[in-house]
C-alpha positions in Angstrom: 9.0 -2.6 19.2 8.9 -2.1 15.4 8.7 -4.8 13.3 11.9 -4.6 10.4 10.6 -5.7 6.8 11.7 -8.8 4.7 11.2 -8.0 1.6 12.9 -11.7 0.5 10.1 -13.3 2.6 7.2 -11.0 1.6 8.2 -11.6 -2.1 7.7 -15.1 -1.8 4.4 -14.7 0.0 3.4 -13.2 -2.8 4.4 -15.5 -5.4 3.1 -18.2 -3.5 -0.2 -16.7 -4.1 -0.8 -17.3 -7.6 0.8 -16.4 -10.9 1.5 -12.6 -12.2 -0.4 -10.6 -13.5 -3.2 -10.6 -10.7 -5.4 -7.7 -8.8 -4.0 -7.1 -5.7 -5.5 -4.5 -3.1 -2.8 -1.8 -1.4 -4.6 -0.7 2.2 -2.8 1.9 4.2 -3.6 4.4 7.1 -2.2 8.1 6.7 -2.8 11.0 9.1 -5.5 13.6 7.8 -3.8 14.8 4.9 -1.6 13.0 3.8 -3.8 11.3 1.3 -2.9 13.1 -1.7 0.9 11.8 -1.1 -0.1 7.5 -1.6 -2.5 8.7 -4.3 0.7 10.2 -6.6 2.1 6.8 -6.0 -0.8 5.2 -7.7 -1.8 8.2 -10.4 -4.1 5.5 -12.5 -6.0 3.4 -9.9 -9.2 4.5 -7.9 -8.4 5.4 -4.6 -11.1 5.0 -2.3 -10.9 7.1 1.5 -12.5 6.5 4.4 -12.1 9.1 7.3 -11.4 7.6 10.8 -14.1 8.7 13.6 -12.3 10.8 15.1 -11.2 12.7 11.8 -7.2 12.3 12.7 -6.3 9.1 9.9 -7.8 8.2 6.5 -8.1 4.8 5.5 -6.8 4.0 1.8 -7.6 1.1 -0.6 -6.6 0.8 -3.8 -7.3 -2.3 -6.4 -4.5 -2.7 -8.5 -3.7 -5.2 -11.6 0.2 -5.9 -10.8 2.3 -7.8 -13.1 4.8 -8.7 -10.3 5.5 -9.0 -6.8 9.2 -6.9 -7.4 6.3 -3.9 -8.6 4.2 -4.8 -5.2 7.4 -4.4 -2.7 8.3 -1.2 -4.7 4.5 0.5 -4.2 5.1 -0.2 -0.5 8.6 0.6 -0.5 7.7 4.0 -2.0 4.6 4.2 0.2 6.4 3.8 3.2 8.5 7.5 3.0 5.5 9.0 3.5 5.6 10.1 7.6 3.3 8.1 9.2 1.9 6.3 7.0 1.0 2.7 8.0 1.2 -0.1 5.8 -1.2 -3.0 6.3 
């Protein structure tokens, strides 16, 4: 069963965090390859990878100094056309 997004609710997770501008950090899981598709969503930030064991999924983080949560729910909104890509 897939879970559907709020973005309502997320957005005021977020601002219940603290006050914008603040570094936030993106994680997601892609299959093997599809790497280079999140990191042309975030052409200015480091993008750090880490290969799964078994070689299929990449791990992505990504520090980020966002100046609101509207820009956060758009990175993951974007994010999320990429096939399989897993948000977390």
């Amino acid at each position: 069963m897939k879970s559907t997004f709020d973005p309502l609710a997320f957005k005021e997770k977020l601002e219940s965090f603290g006050t914008f501008p603040m570094p936030y950090l993106f994680k997601f899981i892609v299959p093997f390859g599809k790497e280079s598709e999140i990191a042309a969503i975030f052409p200015k930030e480091e993008v750090v990878l880490k290969p799964s064991s078994g070689g299929k999924y990449i791990s992505i983080t990504i520090h980020m100094q966002v100046d609101s949560a509207d820009q956060v729910i758009e990175l993951y909104e974007m994010a999320a056309q990429i096939d399989g890509v897993i948000s977390l």
